[in-house]
N, C-alpha and C positions, 0 to 999 in steps of 0.2 A: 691112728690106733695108739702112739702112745703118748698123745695127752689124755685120751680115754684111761689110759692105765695110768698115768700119771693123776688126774681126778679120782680114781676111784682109791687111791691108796692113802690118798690126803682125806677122802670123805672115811676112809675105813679109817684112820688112826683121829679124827673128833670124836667118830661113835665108840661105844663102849661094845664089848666083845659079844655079849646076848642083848643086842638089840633087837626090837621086838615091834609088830604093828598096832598101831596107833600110840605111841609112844612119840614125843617131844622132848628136844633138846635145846637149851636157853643157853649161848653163847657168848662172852663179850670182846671184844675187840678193840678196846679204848674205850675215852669218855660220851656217852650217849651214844654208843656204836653198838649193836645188839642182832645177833643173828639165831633163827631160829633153824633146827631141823627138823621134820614130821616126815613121819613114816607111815607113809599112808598105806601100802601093801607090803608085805612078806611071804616068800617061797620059799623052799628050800636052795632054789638057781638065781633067782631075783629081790629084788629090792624095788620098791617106788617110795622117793624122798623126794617133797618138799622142801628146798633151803630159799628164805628170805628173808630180809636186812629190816629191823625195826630202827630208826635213828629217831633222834629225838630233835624236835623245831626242825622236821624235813616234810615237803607235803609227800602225800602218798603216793602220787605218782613217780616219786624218786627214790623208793624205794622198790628193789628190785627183787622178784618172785620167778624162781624157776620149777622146776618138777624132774628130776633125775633118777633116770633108770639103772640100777647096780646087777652087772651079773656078774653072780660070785663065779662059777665056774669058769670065767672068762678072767675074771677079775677085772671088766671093765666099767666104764660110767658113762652114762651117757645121756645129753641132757635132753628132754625130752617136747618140752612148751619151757617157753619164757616170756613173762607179761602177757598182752594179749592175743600169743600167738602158740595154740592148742597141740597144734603136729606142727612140728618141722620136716620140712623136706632136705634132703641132703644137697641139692642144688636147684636155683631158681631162674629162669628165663631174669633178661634183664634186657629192659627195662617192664615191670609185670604190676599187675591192679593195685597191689597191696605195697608197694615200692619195696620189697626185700629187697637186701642185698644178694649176691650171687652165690653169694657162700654163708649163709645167714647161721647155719648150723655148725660151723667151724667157730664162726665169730663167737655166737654164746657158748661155744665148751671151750671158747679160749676166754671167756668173761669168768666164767666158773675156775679156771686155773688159776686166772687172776685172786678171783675173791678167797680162795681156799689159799693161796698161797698168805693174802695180806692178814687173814684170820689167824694163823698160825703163825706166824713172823709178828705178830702184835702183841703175842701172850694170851691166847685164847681160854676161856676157863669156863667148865660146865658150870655154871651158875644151880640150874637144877634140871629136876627131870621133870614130867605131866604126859597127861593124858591128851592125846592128841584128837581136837574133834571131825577134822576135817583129813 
């Protein structure tokens, strides 16, 4: 629970105080380092964000796409799919069809603490805002 609180306090102090759905956020992180946010839903208890790394001379698949669930009421975060995996379950048989790990959902909200920590200890800067299509 409190890396969930610890994410979502880091994701609430990138975004801007009226954020809003389908609104996009353009992030930089150093040189050809580029992180985007999209808000793909809005509640008045909830949040659904998209954060993913555009690098520049990196292939695509090294670039990393999550989907994080914000509840404000709670004030936690919670990541939800990362890359090609849609649901997360909170624990996985091991050894299982799809090789997770056993703890697959700890790992990416601790990938998520990471990357919000290194975004923000890099001198992060709203570059601009857009209209988010997806």
């Amino acid at each position: 629970m409190r890396l969930c609180e610890t994410n979502y306090i880091q994701l609430i102090n990138l975004l801007p105080a009226n954020f809003t759905q389908r609104q996009g956020f353009d992030f930089s992180a150093g040189e050809g380092i580029h992180y985007q946010i999209h808000v793909l839903e809005q509640s008045p208890y909830t949040s659904l964000l998209k954060v993913q790394q555009l690098a520049e001379n990196q292939p695509h698949y090294m670039m990393p796409v999550i989907r994080v669930r914000l509840y404000h009421d709670a004030r936690l975060a919670e990541v939800c799919a990362s890359q090609h995996i849609y649901y997360l379950e909170p624990k996985y048989d091991y050894p299982n069809d799809k090789m997770h790990h056993k703890d697959e959902k700890l790992q990416v909200n601790l990938f998520l603490a990471e990357w919000l920590k290194f975004c923000i200890e890099h001198g992060y800067c709203r570059q601009q805002i857009f209209k988010a299509n997806d």
